[in-house]
C-alpha positions in Angstrom: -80.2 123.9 251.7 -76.7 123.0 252.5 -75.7 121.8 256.0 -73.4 124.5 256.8 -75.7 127.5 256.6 -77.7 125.6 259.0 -74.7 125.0 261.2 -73.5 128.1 261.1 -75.8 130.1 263.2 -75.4 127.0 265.9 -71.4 127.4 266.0 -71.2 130.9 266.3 -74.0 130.5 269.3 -71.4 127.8 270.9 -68.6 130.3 270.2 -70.0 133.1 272.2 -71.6 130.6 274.8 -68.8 128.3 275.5 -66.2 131.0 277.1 -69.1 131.8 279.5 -69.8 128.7 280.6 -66.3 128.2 281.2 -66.0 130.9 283.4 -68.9 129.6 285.3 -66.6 126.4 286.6 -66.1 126.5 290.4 -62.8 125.4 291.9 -65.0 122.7 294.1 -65.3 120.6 291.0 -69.1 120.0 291.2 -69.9 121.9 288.2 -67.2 119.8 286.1 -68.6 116.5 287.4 -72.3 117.5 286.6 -70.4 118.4 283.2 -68.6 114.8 283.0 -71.8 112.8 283.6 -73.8 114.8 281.0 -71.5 114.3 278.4 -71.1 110.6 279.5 -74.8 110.7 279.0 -74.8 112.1 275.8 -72.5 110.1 274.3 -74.3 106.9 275.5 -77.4 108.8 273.6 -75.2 109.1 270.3 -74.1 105.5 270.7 -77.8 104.1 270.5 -78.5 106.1 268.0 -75.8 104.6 266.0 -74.1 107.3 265.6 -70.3 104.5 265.6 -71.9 103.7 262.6 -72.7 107.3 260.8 -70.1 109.4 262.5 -67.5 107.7 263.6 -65.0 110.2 263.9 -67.5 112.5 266.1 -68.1 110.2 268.2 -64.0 109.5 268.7 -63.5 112.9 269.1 -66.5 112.5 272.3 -64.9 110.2 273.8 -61.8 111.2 273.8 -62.1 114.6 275.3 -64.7 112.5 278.0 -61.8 110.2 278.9 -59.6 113.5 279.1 -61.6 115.1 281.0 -62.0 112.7 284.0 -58.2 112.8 283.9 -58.3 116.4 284.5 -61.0 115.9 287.0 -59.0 113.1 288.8 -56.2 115.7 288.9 -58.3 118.2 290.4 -57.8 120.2 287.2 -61.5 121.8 287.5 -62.0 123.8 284.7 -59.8 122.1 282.2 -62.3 119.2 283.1 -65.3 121.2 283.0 -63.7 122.5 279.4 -63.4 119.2 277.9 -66.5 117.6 279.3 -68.2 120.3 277.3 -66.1 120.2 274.3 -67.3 115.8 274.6 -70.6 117.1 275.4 -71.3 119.3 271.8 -69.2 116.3 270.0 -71.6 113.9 271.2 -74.5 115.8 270.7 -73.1 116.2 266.8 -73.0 112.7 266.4 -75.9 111.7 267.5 -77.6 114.5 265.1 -75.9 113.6 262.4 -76.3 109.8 262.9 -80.0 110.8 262.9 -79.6 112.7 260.1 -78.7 109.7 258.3 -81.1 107.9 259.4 -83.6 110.2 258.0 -82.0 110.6 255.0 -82.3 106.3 254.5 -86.1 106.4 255.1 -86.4 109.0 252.7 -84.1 107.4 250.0 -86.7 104.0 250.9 -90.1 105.9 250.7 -88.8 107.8 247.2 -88.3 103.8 245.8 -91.3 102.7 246.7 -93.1 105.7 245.6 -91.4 105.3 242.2 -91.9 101.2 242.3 -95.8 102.1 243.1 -96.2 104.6 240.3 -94.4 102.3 237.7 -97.3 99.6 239.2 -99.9 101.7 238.6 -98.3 102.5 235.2 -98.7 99.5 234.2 -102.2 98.4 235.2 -103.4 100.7 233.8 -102.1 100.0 230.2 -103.4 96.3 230.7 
């Protein structure tokens, strides 16, 4: 199955989704700092997931629209902030799929060699 039929149905979700959220900021700023320190924690979740390792540019593109985003907030620029924390939010939350991803996709490579090694094994033991 190809990864972008799978990520298909999630985009479109996060098209329809994201404009509503948006228009759920407040002018107070409490909804964009709630925002902020979720995607703060998110990308903290990619990063110990290795995701600097697996998907590098994700992860870039997290933190940069984090450290936006608490300029925005800084300048009392509400929704902007509460847009690009959730923009570092989904980029984060990427990463860190897609670093697990390859993680998973490792193990498996490993198990399918030592399947293979432990078949050629019992290959030969049984021709002695």
């Amino acid at each position: 199955m190809k990864w972008g039929k799978r990520m298909f149905p999630l985009l479109a979700a996060l098209t329809v989704i994201s404009p509503l959220l948006w228009a759920c900021a407040t002018t107070d700023g409490s909804i964009s700092n709630e925002k902020i320190t979720q995607a703060d924690r998110l990308i903290r979740e990619a990063k110990q997931k290795n995701a600097s390792l697996s998907a590098p540019a994700e992860l870039k593109a997290a933190e940069d629209n984090w450290a936006e985003a608490k300029i925005a907030y800084m300048n009392k620029d509400y929704e902007k902030a509460a847009r690009l924390a959730e923009r570092a939010a989904i980029d984060a939350d990427y990463a860190r799929a897609k670093a697990a991803t390859a993680k998973s996709k490792a193990t498996a490579e490993e198990m399918h060699k030592n399947i293979h090694g432990l078949r050629e094994e019992v290959e030969r033991l049984s021709k002695e």
